[in-house]
C-alpha positions in Angstrom: 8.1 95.1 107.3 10.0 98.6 106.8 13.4 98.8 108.3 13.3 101.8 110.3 16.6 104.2 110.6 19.3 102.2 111.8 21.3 103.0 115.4 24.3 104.4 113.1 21.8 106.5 110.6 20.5 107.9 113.8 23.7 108.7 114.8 24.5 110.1 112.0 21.8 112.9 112.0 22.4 113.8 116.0 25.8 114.2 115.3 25.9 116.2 111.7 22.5 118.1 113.0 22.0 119.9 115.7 18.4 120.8 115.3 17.9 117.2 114.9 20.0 116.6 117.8 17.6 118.8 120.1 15.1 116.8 118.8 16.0 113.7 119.7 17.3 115.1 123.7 13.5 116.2 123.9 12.8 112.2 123.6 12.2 112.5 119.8 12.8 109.9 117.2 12.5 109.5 113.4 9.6 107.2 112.7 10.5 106.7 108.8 11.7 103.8 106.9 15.2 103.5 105.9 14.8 104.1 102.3 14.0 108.1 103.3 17.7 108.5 105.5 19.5 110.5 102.3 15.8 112.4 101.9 16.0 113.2 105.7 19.4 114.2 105.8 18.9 116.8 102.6 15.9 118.2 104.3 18.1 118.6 107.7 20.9 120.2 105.8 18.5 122.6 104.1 17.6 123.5 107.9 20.8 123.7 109.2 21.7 126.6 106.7 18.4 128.4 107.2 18.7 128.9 110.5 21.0 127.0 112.7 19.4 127.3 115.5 15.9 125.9 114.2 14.3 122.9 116.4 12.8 119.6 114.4 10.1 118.8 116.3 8.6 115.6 114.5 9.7 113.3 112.2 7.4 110.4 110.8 5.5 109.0 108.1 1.9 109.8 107.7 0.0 108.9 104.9 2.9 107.4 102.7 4.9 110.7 103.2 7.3 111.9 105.2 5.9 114.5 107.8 8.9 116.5 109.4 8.2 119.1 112.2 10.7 122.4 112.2 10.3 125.5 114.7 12.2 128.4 113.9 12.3 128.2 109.9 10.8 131.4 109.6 9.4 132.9 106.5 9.0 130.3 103.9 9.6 127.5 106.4 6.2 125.6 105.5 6.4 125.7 101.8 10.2 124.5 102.2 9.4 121.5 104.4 5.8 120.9 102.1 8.4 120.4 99.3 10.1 117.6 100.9 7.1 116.0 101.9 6.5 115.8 98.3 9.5 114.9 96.8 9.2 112.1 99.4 6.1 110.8 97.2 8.7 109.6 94.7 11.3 107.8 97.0 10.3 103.9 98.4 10.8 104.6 102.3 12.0 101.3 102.1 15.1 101.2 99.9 15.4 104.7 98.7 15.0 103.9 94.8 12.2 105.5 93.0 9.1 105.0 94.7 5.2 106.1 94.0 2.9 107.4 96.7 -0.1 104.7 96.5 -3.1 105.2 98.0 -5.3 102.7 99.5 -6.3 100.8 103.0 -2.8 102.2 103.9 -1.2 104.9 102.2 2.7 104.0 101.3 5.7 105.0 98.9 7.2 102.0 97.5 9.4 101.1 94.4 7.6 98.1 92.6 9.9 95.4 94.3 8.9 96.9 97.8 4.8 97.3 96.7 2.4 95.9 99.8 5.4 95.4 102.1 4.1 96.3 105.7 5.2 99.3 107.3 6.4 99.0 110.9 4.5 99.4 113.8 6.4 102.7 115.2 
C-alpha cells in the first residue's frame, strides 16, 4: 500500500507554505503518496513566489498523477500547475525515484520495484 505524507512532511508544507497552510485550515489534506513530497513542495514553492497570497485548494492523485488545486495563480496558472502534473508522470509516488505513468485497471506512477503496489484508500 502507498505511504501517504507523513505527520512531519505535512508539517512541513503548513509551516514553509502558506497557501498550503489555508488549505489545510479549510479541512484540506494531501491525498498523495510519499514518493511525490519533494514534487509537492517544488510545485508549492513555485506558488508561493507567484503570488503569495494564492489558495491550494486540492491536492491528490487521480489517474496516476498528481492533481493540485490553486486559486489566485492568475495568468498562466493552469499551464504552470499542468506542467507539474506531468512531470509527476515520471516520479513513483511511492518512493520518489523515477517512475512511469502506467495505465491500466488503475492508473499509477511507479518505479519498477514499486510496479502493482496498491495505492491507499484515501
Amino acid at each position: 500500500m502507498v505511504v501517504a505524507l507523513s505527520p512531519e512532511h505535512e508539517h512541513e508544507l503548513r509551516t514553509r507554505y502558506p497557501s498550503y497552510a489555508r488549505y489545510v485550515a479549510l479541512g484540506g489534506e494531501a491525498r498523495c503518496g510519499a514518493g511525490w513530497f519533494d514534487l509537492l513542495s517544488a510545485l508549492l514553492s513555485e506558488v508561493e513566489s507567484v503570488n503569495p497570497e494564492a489558495t491550494v485548494t486540492e491536492t491528490k492523485q487521480k489517474m496516476g498523477l498528481l492533481r493540485v488545486g490553486v486559486d489566485g495563480l492568475g495568468e498562466g496558472g493552469v499551464e504552470r500547475l499542468l506542467m507539474w502534473e506531468r512531470r509527476s508522470a515520471t516520479v513513483c509516488e511511492i518512493c520518489g525515484g523515477p517512475g512511469v505513468l502506467r495505465r491500466g485497471g488503475r492508473h499509477e506512477t511507479r518505479c519498477e520495484v514499486h510496479r502493482g503496489v496498491q495505492a491507499a484508500d484515501w
